[in-house]
N, C-alpha and C positions, 0 to 999 in steps of 0.2 A: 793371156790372163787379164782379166777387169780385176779393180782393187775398191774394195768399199768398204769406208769406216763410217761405224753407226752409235752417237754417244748421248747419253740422255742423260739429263740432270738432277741429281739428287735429291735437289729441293722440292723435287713433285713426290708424290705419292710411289710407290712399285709397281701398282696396278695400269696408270698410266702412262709410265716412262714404258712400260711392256708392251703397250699397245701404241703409244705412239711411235715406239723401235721397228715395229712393225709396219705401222702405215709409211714412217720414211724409207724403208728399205724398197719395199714395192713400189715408192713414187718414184725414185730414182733408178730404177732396176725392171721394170715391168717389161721393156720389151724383151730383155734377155730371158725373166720371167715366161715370157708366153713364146719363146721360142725355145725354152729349153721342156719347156710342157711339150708342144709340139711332136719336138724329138723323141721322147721320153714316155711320157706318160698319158698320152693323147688316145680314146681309146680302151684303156684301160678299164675295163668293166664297164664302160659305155656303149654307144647304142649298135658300133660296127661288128666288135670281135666279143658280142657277147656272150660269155660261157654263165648263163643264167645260174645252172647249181652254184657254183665256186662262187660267185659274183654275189649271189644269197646270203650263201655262208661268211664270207667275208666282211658282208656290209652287217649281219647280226654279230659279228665278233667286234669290230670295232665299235658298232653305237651300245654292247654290251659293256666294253673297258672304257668308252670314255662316260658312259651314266655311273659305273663302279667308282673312275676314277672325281666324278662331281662329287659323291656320297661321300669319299672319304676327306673331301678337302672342306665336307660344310662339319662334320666330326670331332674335327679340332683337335687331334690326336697327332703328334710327331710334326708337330705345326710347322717346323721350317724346311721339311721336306714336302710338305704338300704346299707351302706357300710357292714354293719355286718350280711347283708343277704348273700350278696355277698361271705362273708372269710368262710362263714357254707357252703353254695354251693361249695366253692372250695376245702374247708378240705373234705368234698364227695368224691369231684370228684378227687382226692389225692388218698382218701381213695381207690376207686374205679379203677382207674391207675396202681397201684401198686398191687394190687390184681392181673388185668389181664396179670402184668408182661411187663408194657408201661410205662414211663415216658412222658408227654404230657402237659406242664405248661402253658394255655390257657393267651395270653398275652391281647386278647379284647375277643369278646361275647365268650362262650363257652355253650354245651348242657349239661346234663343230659338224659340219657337211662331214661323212666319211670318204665320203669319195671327193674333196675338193683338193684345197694345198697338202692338207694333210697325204695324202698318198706321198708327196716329193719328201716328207719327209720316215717317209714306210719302206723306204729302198731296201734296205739292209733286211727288215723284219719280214720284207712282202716274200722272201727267199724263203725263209722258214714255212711261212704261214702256205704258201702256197705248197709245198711239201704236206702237212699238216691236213689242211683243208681239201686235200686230194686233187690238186687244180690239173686237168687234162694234160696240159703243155708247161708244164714249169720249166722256167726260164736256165736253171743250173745245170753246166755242163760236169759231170762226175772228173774230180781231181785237178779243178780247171786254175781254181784258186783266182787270186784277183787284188793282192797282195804283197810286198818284202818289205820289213824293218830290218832296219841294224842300230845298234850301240854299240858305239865302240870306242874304248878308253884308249886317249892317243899314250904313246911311249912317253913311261916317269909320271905317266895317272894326272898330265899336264890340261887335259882336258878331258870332258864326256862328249862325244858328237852323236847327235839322235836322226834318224835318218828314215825317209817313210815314201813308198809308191805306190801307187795304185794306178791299174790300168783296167781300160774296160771298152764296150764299144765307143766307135766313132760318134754315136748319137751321144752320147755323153759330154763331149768337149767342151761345150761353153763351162767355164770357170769362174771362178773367185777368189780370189784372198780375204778373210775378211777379218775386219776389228771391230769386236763390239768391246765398248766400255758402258757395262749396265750396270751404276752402282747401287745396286739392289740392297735392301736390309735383308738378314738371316730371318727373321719371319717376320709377320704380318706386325706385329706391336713391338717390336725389338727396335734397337736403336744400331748395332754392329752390323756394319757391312761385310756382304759375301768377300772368301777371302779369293774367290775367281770374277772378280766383276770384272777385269780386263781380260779377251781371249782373242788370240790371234789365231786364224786355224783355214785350213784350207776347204772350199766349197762351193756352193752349184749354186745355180740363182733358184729363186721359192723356197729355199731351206736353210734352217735357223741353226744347223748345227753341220759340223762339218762331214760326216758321211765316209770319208776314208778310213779312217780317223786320225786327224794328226792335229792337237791343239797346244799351246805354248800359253801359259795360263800365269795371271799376277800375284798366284800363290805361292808361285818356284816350280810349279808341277807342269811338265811337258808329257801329257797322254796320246797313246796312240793303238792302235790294232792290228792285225790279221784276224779274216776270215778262219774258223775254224768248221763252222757248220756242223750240220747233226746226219750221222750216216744211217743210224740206228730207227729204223720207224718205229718202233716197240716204245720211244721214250713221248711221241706226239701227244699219250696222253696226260703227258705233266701241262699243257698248255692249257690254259685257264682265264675267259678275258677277264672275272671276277677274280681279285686277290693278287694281279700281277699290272706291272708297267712294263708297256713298250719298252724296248731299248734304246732308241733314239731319245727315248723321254730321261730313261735315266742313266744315262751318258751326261744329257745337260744338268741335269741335278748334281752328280759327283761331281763334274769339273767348277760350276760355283760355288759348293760347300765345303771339299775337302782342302785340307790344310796339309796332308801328306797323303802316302802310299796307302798306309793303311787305311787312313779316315777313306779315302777315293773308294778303296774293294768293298770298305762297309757300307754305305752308300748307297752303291751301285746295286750289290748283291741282294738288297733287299727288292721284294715283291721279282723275282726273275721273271721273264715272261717266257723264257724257252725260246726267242726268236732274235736272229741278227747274233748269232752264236759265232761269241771270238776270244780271241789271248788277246788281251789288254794289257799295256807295258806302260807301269806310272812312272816316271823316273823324277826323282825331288831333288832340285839343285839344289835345295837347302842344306840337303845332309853331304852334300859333294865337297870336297876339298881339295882343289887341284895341288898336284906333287905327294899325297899324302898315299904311302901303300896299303898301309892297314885299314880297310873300310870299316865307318858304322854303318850298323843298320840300315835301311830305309831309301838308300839310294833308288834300288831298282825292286817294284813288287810288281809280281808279274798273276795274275785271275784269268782265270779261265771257267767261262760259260758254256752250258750246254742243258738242255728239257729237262728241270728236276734237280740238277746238280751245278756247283757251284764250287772250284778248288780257289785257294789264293795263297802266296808264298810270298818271302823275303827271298828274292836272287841275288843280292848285291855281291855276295861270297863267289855263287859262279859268276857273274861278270866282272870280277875281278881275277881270278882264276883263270880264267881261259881270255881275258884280255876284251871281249867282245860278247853279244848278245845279238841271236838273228832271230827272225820270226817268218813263217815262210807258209802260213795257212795250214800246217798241222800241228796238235797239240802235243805240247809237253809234259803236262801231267800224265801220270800211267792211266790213275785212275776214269782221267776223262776220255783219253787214247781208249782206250778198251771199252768203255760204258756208251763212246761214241759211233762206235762202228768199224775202226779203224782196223783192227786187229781179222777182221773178215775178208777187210779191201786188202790187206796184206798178201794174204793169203790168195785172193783170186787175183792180183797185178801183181806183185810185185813191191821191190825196193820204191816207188811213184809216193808210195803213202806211209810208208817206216818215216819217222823224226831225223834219224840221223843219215840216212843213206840216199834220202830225198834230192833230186840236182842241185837246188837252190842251196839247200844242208851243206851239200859238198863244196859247191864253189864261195859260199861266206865262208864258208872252215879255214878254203882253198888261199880265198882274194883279202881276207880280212887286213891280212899282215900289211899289203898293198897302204894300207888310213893311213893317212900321218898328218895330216892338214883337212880343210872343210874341202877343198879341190881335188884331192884323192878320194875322199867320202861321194862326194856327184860324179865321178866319174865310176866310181863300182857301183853303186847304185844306178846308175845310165845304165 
């Protein structure tokens, strides 16, 4: 793993410290940068493996969301959600400058290339979209998953351990840990600092947000996911690049603005894009109380994403209850279960895609008991 902490200082402007967060991280990090492109994303709708339709359609769908998403940010409407679109767009487009060996600090509108960094930061969504878009060779293997969370409250409710994996190919490997302290203002003329400007979170070089998803945030909120995806092609046409943000975009937005579980789902849940479709697990140290049996509220809410549809819940009752909380790349809600496709793949596999009778299902059920320490938690997780 490489470890990179990126901290800018308050006394500048937001628009700045955004763009210059961006130009240090690629100064420092660009070879990793253009070796993890290489691996990854090299190619991609470029000039070798070009699947021209798909490649079309793709490049009018993004330059469609990010002119939709310029419109609403000159609007002035829900200003501190569009201000914090805006500082992610420009820590990019930082990032992206400096890579190509440009200095270029966009003082009004500014572009995005669709097909540049931006892609590193499309992993998650390019899943959907490629589904979506009809892409010949989409990359998703059926039931493959790529995925496991646990939480789990040690014995006497002594602690919460949050716990998160993701595996994927070999090309993927190069790493990151990273720390950014962006102490951003809540909008554009406000004076209150975001309550996540501190995030430590695991990620790849060329991307500004962690990708697995596992963040540990200076709000008290520690967010993370499973893959849940969309089985159902019937729902592709809720996808809209008009009227919706990426996922990647507003993932960064709820982990700097939200203050708990619930602010994080509302947040998020607005403008859905239908793509990078997951259970998301906010867990708020704040409402936690180690030795304390009786929970409030607010510990654990658990949202779930899918084309069109949007569930979100207060869990802290079952993860108190059954002692632990897994998440395993299938959904929990009925409603999304079924609206997703789930209930079809049952029936033609098998126990593979059921909630409860799932391998992974079984053996967190099975090994959970095993937690008692952070050393027991990495080793069932291993």
């Amino acid at each position: 793993w490489a470890f990179l902490e990126v901290t800018t200082n308050a006394s500048y402007n937001d628009s700045l410290q955004a763009y210059a967060a961006g130009l240090a991280e690629a100064a420092v990090s660009e070879q990793l940068m253009y070796m993890h492109w290489m691996n990854t994303m090299v190619g991609y709708c470029g000039p070798f493996k070009y699947e021209s339709e798909y490649c079309e359609k793709l490049r009018r769908y993004l330059e469609a969301n990010l002119a939709w998403m310029e419109e609403q940010m000159e609007k002035g409407e829900n200003p501190e959600y569009w201000h914090q679109v805006r500082l992610a767009l420009l820590q990019l487009k930082g990032l992206e400058d400096s890579y190509n060996g440009r200095l270029d600090f966009p003082r009004g509108r500014f572009t995005l290339a669709p097909f540049g960094f931006l892609l590193l930061q499309l992993g998650g969504d390019l899943e959907d979209l490629e589904s979506a878009l009809n892409r010949s060779s989409s990359r998703r293997v059926l039931g493959s998953g790529s995925c496991s969370a646990l939480l789990k409250l040690l014995p006497g409710h002594q602690d919460l351990l949050v716990a998160h994996d993701t595996w994927t190919s070999y090309q993927s490997m190069l790493r990151i840990i990273k720390k950014y302290t962006l102490p951003f203002r809540a909008s554009a003329g406000g004076n209150s600092q975001i309550p996540g400007s501190i995030q430590v979170f695991s990620s790849y070089p060329g991307t500004i947000f962690s990708g697995d998803d596992f963040y540990i945030l200076s709000s008290g909120l520690v967010t993370l996911e499973t893959t849940i995806g969309n089985n159902n092609p019937a729902r592709w046409k809720y996808l809209d690049p008009r009227g919706s943000v990426l996922e990647w975009m507003r993932n960064i937005v709820a982990n700097r603005l939200a203050r708990s579980g619930p602010e994080w789902a509302a947040v998020f849940r607005q403008f859905n894009s239908g793509t990078y479709n997951n259970q998301w697990m906010v867990v708020d140290y704040k409402a936690f109380t180690p030795g304390k049996a009786s929970p409030r509220q607010g510990v654990l809410t658990v949202l779930e994403q899918i084309p069109g549809l949007v569930v979100t819940a207060d869990q802290t009752e079952l993860l108190y209850q059954q002692g632990y909380w897994a998440s395993y790349n299938v959904p929990y809600f009925e409603e999304i279960f079924n609206a997703s496709g789930n209930l079809e793949l049952v029936k033609k596999y098998g126990d593979w895609f059921t909630y409860d009778k799932n391998p992974r299902a079984q053996i967190f059920r099975r090994n959970q008991t095993l937690v008692h320490d952070l050393d027991s938690m990495v080793r069932l997780m291993r």
